[in-house]
N, C-alpha and C positions, 0 to 999 in steps of 0.2 A: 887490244880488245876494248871495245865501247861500253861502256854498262848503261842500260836502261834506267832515268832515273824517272820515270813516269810512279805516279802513284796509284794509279788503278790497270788493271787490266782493258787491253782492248781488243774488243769482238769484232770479226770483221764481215760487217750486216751489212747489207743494201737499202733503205728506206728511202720512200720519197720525203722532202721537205722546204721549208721557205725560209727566208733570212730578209726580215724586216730590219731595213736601215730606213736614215732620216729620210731618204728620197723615193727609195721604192721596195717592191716585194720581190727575192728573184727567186726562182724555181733553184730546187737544191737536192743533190741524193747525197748520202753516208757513204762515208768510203770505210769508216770505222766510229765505233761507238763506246763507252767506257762508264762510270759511274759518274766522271768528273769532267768531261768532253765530248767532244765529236770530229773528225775530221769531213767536211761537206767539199763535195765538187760545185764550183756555180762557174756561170761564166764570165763574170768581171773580178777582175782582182777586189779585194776586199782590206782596205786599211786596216793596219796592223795598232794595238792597243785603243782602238774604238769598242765601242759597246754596241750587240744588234740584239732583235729580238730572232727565235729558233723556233720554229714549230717542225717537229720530227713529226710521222704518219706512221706509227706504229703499228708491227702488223702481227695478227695470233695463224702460227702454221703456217707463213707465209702468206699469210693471203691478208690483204689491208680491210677492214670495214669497212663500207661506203658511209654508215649512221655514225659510226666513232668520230670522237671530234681528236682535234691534232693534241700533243702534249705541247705545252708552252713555256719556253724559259729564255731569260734575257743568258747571255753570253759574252765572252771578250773574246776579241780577235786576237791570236796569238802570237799567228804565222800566217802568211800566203805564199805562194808558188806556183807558177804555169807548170801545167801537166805539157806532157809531150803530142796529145791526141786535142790539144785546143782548150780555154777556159783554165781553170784557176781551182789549185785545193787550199783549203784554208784551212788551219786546228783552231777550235775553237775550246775556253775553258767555260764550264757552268756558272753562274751566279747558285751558289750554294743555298741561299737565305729562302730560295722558293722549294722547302722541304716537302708538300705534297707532290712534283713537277722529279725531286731528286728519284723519292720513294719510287714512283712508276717506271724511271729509266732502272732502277737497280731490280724490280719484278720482271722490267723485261729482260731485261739481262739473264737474270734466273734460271728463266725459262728456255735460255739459247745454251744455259751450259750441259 
């Protein structure tokens, strides 16, 4: 038996999002979400122990705002892996230090339990 050593719980949300690296911006969805993470689909493999920027498009009732702006937190690549259906899942960890950025991911969270 395996034991989970994650230290937050994770939800398993769909959001649209982007993953700012040195070269470009790529389009991104959540395949799961957490206090302290995210796991994103994109479609290029994504270097593992680099640093990107995240903007998640968070949404109330399911439904995204078009007027809300994204939330913004820089992040470490963890992990990547090719999915079986094409493109690349990647777990990503939070930079902690951006505490108003932390706060809003754990409100939405909140709200999804």
């Amino acid at each position: 038996m395996t034991k989970d050593l994650r230290q937050a719980v994770r939800y398993d949300v769909e959001v649209a999002a982007e993953v700012y690296t040195k070269s470009a911006v790529l389009p991104a969805q959540t395949r799961n979400l957490s206090n302290t993470g995210v796991c994103l689909d994109v479609e290029v493999e994504l270097p593992e122990r680099t640093a990107v920027g995240v903007s998640l498009f968070l949404v109330t009732d399911g439904i995204e705002d078009p007027d809300a702006k994204p939330l913004n937190i820089k992040a470490d690549i963890i992990w990547s892996s090719p999915r079986d259906a094409g493109g690349f899942s990647s777990g990503m960890r939070f930079d902690s230090s951006n505490e108003a950025a932390v706060k809003a991911i754990a409100d939405f969270l909140a709200q999804l339990s």
